[in-house]
C-alpha positions in Angstrom: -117.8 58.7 123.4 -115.2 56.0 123.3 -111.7 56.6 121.8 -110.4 53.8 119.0 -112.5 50.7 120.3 -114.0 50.3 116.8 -113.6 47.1 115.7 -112.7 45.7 112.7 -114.3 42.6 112.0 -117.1 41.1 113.2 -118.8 37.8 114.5 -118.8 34.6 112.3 -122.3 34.2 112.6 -122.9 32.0 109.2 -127.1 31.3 110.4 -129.4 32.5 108.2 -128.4 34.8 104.8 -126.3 37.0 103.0 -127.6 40.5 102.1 -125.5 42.8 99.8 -125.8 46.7 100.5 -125.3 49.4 97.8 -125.0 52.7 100.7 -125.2 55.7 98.5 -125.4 59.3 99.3 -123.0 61.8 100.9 -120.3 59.5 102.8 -117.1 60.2 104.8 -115.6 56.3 103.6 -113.6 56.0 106.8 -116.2 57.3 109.3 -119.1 55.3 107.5 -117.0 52.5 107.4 -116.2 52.4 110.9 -120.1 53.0 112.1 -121.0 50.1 109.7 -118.2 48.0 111.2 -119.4 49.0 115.0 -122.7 48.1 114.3 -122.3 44.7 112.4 -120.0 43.5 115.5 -122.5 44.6 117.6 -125.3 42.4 116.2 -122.9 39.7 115.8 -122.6 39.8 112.1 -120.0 39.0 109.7 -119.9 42.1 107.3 -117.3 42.4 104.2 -116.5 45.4 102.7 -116.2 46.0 99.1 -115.9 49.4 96.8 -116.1 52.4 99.1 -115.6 56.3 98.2 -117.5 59.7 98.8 -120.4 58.4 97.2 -120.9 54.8 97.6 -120.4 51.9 99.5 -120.8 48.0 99.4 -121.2 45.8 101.8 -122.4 42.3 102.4 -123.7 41.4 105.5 -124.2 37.8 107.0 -126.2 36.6 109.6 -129.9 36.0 111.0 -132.2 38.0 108.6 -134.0 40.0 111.3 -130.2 41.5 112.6 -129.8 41.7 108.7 -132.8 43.9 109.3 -131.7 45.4 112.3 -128.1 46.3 110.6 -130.3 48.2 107.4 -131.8 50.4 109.3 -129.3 51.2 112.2 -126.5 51.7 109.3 -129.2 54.0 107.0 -129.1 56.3 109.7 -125.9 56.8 109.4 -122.6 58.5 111.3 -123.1 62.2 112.0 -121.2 63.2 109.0 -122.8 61.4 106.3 -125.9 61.5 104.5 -127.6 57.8 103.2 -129.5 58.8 100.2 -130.4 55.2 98.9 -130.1 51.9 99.9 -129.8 48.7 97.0 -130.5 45.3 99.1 -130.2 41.8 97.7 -130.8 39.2 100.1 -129.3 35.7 99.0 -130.3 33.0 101.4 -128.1 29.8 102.2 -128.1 26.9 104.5 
């Protein structure tokens, strides 16, 4: 598996809609973090992170909704080390 090639922002994608994420469960911040970063750039996705700990995490994700999609369940699965309990969505569409 790759070294530090994580990256830290993503694509500026603006097509489509804005979902915000409430993550909840069993989390290792930096590691979920860094697999929810991986996988927004990935799917070319502009992601913003808000309140993250142990417990919870928010993040708002924008982009085509069926990436939106793809990122929800890719990121629910979660890194190794952490356990996704619940997921809160709200989609807010723009144009």
């Amino acid at each position: 598996m790759a070294g530090n090639n994580i990256p830290q922002a993503s694509g500026g994608n603006s097509a489509g809609m804005s979902c915000d994420f409430i993550f909840r469960g069993s989390l290792m911040s930096e590691s979920f973090l860094d697999f929810a970063r991986h996988r927004a750039a990935r799917l070319d996705l502009t992601l913003t992170v808000g309140i993250c700990d142990t417990q919870a995490c928010m993040l708002t994700v924008r982009g085509p909704d069926a990436l939106i999609d793809a990122f929800e369940m890719a990121v629910s699965l979660g890194p190794y080390d952490c356990i996704i309990i619940d997921i809160e969505r709200s989609d807010h569409p723009h144009g």
